[in-house]
C-alpha positions as CSV (number, residue, x, y, z in Angstrom):
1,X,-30.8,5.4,42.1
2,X,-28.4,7.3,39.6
3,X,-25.3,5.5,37.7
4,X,-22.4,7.4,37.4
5,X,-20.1,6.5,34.4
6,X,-16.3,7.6,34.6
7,X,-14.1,7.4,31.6
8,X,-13.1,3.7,31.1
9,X,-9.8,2.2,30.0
10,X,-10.4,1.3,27.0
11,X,-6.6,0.3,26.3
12,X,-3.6,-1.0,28.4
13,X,-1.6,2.1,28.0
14,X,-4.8,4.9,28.3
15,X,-4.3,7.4,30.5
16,X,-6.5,10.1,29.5
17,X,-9.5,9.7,26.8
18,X,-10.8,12.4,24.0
19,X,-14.6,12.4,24.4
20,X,-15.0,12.8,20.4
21,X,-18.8,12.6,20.0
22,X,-21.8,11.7,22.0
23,X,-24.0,8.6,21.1
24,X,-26.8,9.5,23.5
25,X,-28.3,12.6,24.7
26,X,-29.8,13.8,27.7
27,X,-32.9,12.4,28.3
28,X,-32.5,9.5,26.0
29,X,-33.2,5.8,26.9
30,X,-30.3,3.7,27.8
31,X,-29.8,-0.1,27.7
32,X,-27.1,-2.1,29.1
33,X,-24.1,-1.9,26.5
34,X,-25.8,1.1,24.3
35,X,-22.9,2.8,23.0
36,X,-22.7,6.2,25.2
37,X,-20.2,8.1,23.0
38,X,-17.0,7.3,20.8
39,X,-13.3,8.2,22.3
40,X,-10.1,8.8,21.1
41,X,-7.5,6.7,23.1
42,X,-3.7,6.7,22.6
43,X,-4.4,4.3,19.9
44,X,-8.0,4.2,18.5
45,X,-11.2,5.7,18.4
46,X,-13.1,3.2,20.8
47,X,-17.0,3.0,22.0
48,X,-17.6,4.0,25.9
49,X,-20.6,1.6,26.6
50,X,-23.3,2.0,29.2
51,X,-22.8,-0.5,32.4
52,X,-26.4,0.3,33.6
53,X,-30.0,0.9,32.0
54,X,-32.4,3.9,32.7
55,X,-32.3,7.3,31.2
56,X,-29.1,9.4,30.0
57,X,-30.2,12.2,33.1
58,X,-26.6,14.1,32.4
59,X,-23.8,15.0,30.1
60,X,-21.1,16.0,32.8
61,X,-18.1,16.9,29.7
62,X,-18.8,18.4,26.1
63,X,-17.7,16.7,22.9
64,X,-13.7,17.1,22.5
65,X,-12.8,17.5,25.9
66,X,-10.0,15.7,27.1
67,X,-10.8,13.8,30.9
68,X,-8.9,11.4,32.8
69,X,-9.3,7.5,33.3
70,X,-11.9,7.3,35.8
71,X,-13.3,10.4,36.2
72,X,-17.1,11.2,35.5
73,X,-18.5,12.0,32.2
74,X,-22.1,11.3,32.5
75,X,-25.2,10.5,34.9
76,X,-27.5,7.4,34.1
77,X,-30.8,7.2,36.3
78,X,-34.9,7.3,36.2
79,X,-36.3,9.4,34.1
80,X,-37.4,12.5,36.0
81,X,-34.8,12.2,39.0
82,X,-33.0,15.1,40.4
83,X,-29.2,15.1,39.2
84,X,-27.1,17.4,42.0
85,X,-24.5,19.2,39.9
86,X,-22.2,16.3,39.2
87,X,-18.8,17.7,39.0
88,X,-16.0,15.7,36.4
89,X,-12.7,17.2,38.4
90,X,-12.1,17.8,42.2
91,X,-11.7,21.4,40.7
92,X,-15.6,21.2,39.6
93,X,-14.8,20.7,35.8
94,X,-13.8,18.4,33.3
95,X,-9.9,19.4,31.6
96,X,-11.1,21.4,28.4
97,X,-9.3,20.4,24.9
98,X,-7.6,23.7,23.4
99,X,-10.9,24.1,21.7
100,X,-14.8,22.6,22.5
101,X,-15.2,20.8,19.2
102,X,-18.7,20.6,17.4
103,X,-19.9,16.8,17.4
104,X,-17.3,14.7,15.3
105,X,-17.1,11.6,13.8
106,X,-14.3,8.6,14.4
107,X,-11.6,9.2,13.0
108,X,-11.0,8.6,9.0
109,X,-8.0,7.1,7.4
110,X,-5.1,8.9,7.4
111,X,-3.1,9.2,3.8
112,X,-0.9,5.9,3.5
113,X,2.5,5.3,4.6
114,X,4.5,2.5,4.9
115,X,5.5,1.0,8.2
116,X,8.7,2.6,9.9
117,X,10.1,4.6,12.5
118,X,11.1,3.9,16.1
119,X,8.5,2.2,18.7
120,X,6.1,3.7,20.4
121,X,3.3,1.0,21.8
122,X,3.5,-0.3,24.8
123,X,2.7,-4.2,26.5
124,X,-0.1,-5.2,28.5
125,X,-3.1,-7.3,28.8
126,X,-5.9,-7.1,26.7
127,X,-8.9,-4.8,26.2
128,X,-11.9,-3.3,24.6
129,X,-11.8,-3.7,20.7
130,X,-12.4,-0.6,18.8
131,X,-15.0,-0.6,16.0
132,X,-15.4,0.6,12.7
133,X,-16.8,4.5,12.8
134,X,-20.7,4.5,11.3
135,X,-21.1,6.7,8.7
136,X,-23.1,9.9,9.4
137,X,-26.7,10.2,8.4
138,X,-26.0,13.2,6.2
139,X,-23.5,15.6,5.2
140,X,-25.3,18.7,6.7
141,X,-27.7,18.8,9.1
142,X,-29.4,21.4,11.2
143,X,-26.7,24.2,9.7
144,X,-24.0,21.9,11.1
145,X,-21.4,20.2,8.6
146,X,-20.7,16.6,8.8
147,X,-17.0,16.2,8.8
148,X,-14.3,14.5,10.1
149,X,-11.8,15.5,12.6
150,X,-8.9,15.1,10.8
151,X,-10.5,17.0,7.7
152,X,-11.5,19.9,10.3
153,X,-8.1,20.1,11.9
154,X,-6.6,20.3,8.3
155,X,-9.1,23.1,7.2
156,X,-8.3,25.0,10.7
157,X,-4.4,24.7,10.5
158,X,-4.8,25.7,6.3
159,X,-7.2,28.6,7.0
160,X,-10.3,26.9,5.0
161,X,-13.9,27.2,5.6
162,X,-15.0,23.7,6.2
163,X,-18.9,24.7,5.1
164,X,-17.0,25.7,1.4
165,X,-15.9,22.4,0.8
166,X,-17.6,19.6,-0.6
167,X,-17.5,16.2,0.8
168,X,-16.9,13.0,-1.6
169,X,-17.3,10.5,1.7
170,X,-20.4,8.9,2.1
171,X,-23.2,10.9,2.1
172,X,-21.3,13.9,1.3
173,X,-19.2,13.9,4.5
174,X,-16.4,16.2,4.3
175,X,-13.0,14.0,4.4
176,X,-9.1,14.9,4.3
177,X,-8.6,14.2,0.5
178,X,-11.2,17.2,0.3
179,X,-9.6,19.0,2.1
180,X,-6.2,18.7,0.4
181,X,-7.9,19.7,-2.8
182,X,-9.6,23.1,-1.3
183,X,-8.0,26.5,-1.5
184,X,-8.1,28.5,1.7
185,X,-11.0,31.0,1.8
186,X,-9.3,33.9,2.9
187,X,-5.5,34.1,1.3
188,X,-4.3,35.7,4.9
189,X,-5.5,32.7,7.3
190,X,-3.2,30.7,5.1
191,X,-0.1,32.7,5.2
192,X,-0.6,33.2,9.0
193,X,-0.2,28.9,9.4
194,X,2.5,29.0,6.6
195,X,4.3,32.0,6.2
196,X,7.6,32.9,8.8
197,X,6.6,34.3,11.7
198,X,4.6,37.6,11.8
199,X,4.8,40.3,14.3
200,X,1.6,42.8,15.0
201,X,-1.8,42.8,14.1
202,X,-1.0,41.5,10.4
203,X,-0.7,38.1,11.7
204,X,0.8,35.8,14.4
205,X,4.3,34.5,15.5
206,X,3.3,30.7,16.0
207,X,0.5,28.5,16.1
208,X,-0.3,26.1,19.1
209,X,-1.4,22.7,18.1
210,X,-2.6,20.6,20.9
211,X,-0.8,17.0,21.9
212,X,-3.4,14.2,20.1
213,X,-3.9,11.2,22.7
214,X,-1.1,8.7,20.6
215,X,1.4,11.7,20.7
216,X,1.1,12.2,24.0
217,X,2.1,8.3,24.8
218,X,4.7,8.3,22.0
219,X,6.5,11.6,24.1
220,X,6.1,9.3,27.6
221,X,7.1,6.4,25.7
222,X,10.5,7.5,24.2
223,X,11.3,9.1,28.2
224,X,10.7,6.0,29.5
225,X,13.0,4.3,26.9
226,X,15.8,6.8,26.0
227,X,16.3,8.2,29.5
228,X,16.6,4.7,31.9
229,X,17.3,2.2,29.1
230,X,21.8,2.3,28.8
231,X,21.4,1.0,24.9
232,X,24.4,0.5,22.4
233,X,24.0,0.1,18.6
234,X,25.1,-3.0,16.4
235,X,25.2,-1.7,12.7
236,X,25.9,-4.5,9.7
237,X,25.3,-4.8,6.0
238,X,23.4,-7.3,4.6
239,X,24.2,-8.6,0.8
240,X,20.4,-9.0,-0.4
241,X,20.7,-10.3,-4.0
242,X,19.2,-13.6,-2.9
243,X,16.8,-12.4,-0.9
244,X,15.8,-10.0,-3.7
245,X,15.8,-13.4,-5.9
246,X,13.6,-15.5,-3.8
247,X,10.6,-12.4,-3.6
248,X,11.0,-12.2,-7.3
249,X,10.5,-16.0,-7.5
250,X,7.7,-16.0,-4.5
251,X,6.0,-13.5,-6.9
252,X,6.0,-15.3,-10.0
253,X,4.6,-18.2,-8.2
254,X,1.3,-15.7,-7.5
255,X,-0.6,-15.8,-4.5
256,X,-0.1,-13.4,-1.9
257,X,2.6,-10.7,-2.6
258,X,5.5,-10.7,-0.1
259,X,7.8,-7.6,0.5
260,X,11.4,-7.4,1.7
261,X,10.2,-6.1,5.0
262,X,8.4,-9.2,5.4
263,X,11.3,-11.1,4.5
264,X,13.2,-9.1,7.2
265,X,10.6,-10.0,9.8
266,X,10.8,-13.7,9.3
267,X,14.4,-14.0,9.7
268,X,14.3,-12.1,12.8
269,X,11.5,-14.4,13.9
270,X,14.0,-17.3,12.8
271,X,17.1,-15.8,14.2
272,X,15.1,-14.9,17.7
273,X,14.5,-18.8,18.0
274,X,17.7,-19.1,18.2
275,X,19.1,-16.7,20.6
276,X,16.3,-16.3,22.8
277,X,18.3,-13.9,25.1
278,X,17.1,-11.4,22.7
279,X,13.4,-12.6,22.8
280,X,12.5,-10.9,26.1
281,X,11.5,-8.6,28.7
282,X,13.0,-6.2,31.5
283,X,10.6,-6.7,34.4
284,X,12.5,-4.6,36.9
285,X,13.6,-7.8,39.5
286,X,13.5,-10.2,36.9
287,X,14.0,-11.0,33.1
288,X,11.2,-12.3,31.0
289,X,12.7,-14.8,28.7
290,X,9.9,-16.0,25.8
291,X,9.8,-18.9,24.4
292,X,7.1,-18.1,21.7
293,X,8.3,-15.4,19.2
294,X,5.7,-12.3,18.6
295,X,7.6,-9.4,16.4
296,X,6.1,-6.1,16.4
297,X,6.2,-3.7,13.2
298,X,6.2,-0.4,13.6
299,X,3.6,1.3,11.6
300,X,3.8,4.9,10.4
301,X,0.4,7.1,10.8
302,X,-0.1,10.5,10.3
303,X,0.0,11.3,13.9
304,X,2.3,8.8,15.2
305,X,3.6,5.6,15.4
306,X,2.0,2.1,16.3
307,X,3.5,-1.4,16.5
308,X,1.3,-4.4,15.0
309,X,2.0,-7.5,16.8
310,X,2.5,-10.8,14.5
311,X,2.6,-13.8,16.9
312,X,4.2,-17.0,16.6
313,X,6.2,-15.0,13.8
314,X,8.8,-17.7,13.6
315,X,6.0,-20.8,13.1
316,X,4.2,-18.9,10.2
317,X,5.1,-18.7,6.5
318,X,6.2,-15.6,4.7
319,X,3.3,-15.7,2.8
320,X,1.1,-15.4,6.2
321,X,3.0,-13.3,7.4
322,X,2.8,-11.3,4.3
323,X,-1.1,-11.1,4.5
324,X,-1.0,-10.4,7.7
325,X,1.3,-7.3,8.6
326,X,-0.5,-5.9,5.3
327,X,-4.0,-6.4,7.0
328,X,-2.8,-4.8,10.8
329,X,-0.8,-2.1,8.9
330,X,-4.4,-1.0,6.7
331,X,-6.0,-1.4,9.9
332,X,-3.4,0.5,12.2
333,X,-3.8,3.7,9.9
334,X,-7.5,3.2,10.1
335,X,-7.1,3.1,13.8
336,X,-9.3,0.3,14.4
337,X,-7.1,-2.3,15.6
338,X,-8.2,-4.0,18.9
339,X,-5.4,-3.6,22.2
340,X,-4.5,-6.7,22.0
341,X,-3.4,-6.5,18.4
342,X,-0.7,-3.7,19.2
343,X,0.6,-5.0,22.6
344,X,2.6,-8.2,23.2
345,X,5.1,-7.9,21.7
346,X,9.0,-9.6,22.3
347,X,10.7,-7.7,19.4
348,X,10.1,-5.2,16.8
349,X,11.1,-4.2,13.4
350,X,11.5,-0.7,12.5
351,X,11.8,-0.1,8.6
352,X,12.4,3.4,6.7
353,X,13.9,2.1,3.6
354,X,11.2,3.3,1.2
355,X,12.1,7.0,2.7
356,X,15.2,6.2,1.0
357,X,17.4,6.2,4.5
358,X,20.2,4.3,4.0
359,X,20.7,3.5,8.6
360,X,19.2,5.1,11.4
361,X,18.8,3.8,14.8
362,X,15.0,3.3,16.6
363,X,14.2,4.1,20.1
364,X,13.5,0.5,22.0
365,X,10.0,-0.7,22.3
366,X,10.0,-1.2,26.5
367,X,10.2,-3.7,27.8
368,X,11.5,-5.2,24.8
369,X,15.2,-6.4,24.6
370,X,16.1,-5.1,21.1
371,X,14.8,-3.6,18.3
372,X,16.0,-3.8,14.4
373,X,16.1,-0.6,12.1
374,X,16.4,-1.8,8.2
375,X,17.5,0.9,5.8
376,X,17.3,1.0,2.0
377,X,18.1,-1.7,-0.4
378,X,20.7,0.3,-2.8
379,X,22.9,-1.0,-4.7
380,X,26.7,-0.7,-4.2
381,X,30.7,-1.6,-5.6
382,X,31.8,-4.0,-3.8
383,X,34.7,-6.9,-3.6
384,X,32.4,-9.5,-4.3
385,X,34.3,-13.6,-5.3
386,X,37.8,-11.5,-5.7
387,X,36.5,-9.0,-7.8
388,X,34.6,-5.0,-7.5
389,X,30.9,-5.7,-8.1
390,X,27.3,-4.0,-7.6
391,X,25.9,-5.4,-5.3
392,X,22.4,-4.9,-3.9
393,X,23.4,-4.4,0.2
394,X,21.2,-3.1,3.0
395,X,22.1,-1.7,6.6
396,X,20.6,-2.9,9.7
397,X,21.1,-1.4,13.1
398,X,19.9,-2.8,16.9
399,X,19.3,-1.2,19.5
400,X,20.3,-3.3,22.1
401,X,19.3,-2.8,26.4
402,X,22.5,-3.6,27.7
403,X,20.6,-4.9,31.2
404,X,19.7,-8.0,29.0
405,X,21.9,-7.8,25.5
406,X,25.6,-7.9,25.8
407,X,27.9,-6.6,23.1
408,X,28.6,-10.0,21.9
409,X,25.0,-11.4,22.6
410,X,23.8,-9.0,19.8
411,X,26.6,-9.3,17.3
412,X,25.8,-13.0,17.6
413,X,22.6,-12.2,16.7
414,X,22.9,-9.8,13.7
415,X,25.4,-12.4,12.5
416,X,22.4,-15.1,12.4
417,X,20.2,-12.8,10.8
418,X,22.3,-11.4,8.2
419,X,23.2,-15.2,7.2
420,X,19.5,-16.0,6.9
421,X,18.9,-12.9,4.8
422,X,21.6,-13.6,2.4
423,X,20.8,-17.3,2.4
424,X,16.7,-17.5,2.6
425,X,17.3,-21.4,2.4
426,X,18.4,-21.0,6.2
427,X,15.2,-19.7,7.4
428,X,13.2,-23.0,6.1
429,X,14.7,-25.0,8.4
């Protein structure tokens, strides 16, 4: 008797899942937990694993087609036995991505940035972990290139012949950085991506990119928030010469290097104990009031955003906590961090001081209370013991859900954290 397997949620917030590249083709042997194919979730590039044994009798959906949580993808049965034109849609096919992609590997690293921007993972349980993508066995194979599918959506968008370009990952796979270096192929299929719009047969008006999966949750994410959420903004600025002093003094001691930012996210871990009517959650007929601390980062990538959890923020040291945000923020651009690293979270931290921003505000993380945006440590005249002096002063802004935060309820707050940050002594005890 035949198995049919649907697309899985493979993370709390999935919706919709990228098939990226098939493990197992038809007519291939199939254990229980045989990986059936890798897909691209809002967050990661996960492993769809077989729930039944027998023989892989159907691929209902080509590689890079986009299809629904719980709809079919594939047929498992005995070898030999009649499949009857399983169907993935009530409309008789699977949703097609804006183009059928050639097989593809998981998804590479994305170029480094640091953490920062507004929030844009959601809460829930945990689920399946993500796992490292396997390299490919070689860079070219049967006429077919081996590359990634960032580095293919960079040579499509820059008008470069991906089978021109020679791959430095392993075994010669074609990556981003190679990418980057390359010169389009044809000087035109450049210009039409980069060049003001062109009208006739010379070129094209616009090009239509299609939503990745983590874009697509960001957009529903910042409706959900910005649209029901009545938020009001709390702005202050922070003297940091002694907190600037005691990472200077943390580093000189050696051991594990600690930022500002993870300076920043231990006094809101402190200041969070103690107001924990900012450590919570809207649940619609109730408030969720936490009594452990867990503070989200956000983490830039290059196609969104994704907010690392640290928990029990406020119990660990800043050198832990040092390790650890630099740890989830490598593996958040690597997108292989596990659901439950991402979700859980009671407050965040938003951070675009290295971009040189001097205050901004972020979008709440729902159904978070608050969230802090840090600007740039600059340094400034002010009236400093009586008299004008440079100062090195930084702005921080919450975003505040008025259904749980009042006015004062968050000035309270900002108060408590600015005193830790200008006084690091305070968060010791």
């Amino acid at each position: 008797m035949s198995t049919k397997v649907v697309m899985e949620a493979l993370s709390p917030t999935m919706e919709e899942g990228r098939l990226v590249e098939w493990k197992k083709q038809e007519g291939d042997a199939v254990a229980v937990g045989d990986v059936l194919a890798e897909v691209e979730t809002d967050k990661a590039v996960m492993e769809l694993v077989a729930r039944a044994g027998g023989t892989l009798l159907k691929q209902v959906v080509q590689a890079g087609t986009t299809v629904p949580v719980s709809e079919l993808v594939a047929v498992i049965g005995e070898p030999g036995e009649k499949v009857e034109a399983p169907v993935g849609r009530g409309d008789g096919q699977a949703a097609p991505a804006k183009k059928p992609a050639p097989k593809a590997e998981a998804a590479e690293e994305p170029p480094a940035a640091p953490p920062g921007g507004p929030a844009a993972a959601g809460n829930g349980p945990p689920a399946a972990a993500p796992r490292p993508a396997a390299a490919p066995a070689a860079s070219r194979s049967a006429g077919r290139v081996k590359a990634s599918p960032l580095a293919r959506r960079m040579a499509a968008e820059r008008g470069i012949d991906i089978s021109a370009v020679a791959g430095s990952g392993p075994e010669g796979r074609v990556v981003a950085r190679d990418v980057e270096g390359s010169r389009p192929a044809v000087a035109g299929a450049a210009a039409a991506v980069r060049a003001p719009a062109v009208r006739g047969p010379a070129g094209q008006p616009y090009q239509d990119v299609p939503l990745t999966q983590i874009r697509k949750t960001i957009a529903r994410r910042l409706a959900q928030s910005i649209g029901p959420i009545p938020t009001f903004y709390l702005t202050t600025e922070v003297d940091m010469e002694r907190a600037r002093e005691a990472r200077e003094a943390l580093l000189e001691a050696g051991g594990e290097k600690v930022s500002l930012n993870d300076i920043v996210i231990k006094a809101v871990a402190m200041a969070l104990r103690q107001h924990p009517v900012c450590n919570a959650w809207w649940q619609d007929d109730h408030i969720r009031y936490w009594n452990e601390v867990h503070v989200s980062m956000a983490v830039a990538m290059e196609e969104g955003l994704i907010t690392p959890v640290i928990r029990h923020t406020d119990l660990k040291s800043l050198r832990e906590i040092a390790a650890e945000s630099r740890d989830l923020a490598g593996r958040a651009r690597e997108r292989k961090l596990a659901p439950e690293e991402y979700t859980g979270g009671t407050f965040s931290v938003s951070n675009l001081g290295m971009l040189d921003i001097d205050e901004f505000t972020a979008v709440i993380n729902p159904p978070e209370a608050g969230i802090v945006a840090v600007g740039r440590m600059a340094e400034r005249p002010v009236v400093h013991e009586g008299a004008v002096a440079i100062r090195r002063r930084m702005r921080l802004t919450m975003s505040c859900d008025h259904r749980m935060i009042d006015g004062a309820t968050g000035a309270r707050f900002l108060q408590t954290l600015k005193g830790m940050l200008e006084n690091p002594l305070a968060m010791v005890y």
